[in-house]
N, C-alpha and C positions, 0 to 999 in steps of 0.2 A: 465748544465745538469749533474746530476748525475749515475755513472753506477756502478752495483753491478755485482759483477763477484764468484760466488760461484764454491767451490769445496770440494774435500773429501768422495762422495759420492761413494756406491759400493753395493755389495753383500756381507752377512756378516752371520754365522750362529746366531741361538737364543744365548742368553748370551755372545754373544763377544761387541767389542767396536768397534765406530768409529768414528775421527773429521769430521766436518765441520768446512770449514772457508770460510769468505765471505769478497773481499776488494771491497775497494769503492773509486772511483776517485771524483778528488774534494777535497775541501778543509772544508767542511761541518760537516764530521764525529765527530768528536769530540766533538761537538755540539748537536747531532741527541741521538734519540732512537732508539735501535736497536732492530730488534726482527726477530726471526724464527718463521713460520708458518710452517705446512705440510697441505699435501691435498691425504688423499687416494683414488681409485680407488671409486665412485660412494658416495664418503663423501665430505662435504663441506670442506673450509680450517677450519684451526685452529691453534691458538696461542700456539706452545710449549713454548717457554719461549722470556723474555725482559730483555735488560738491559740497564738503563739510561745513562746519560752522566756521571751522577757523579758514577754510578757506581750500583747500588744500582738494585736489581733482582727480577722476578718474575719468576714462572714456572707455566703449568699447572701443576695441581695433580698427572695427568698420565702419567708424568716423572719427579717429582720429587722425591731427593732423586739417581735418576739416569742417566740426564742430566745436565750439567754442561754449563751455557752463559761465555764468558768472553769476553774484548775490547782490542786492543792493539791500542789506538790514535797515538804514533806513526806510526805506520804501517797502521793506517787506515782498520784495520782487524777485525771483530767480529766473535768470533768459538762456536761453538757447542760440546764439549765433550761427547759423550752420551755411556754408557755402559749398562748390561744388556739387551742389546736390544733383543725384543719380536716381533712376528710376527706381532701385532699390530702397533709396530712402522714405518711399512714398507708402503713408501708413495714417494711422491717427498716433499723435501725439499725446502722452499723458503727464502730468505733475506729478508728484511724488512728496510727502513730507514725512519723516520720520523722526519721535520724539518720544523721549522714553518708551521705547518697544510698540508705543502708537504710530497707525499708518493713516492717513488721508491722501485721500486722491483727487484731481480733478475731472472734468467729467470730458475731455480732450478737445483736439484739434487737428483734426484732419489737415494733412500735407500730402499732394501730390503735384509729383515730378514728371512731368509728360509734353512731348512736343505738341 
């Protein structure tokens, strides 16, 4: 069984920054797709960004440009860099892993953007 454990998350004004990072027990990672979702208040989730195994990224539109995926296999860590952030961005944050057709999720991390 795998378990994803996020953090990073807070309260942040509009245009400041903040990581996300999310580890995963098990020995899997490495292997896996990793992706962040957010889910705001009364919105379905959605895919902010992926990144492969081998490395290789995707974003949505509506942070790209301004969110940043990266992996550390060592550490078994996938983070979230995000700047700019806009009131819009303000949701819970969720981990993601995918591995052979298998999903695990974390249980998130609230972000909001508010003066």
């Amino acid at each position: 069984q795998v378990q994803l454990v996020e953090s990073g998350g807070g309260l942040v004004q509009p245009g400041g920054s903040l990581k996300l990072s999310c580890t995963a027990s098990g020995s899997i990672f490495s292997f896996s797709l990793m992706r962040w979702y957010r889910q705001a208040p009364g919105k379905q989730r959605e895919l902010v960004a992926a990144i492969a195994s081998g490395g290789s990224t995707n974003y949505a539109d509506s942070v790209k440009g301004r969110f940043t995926i990266s992996r550390d296999n060592a550490k078994n860590t996938v983070n979230l860099q995000m700047s700019s952030l806009e009131p819009e961005d303000t949701a819970v944050y969720y981990c993601n892993l995918r591995y052979l057709g298998q999903l695990y999720w974390g249980q998130g991390t609230q972000v909001t953007v508010s003066s």
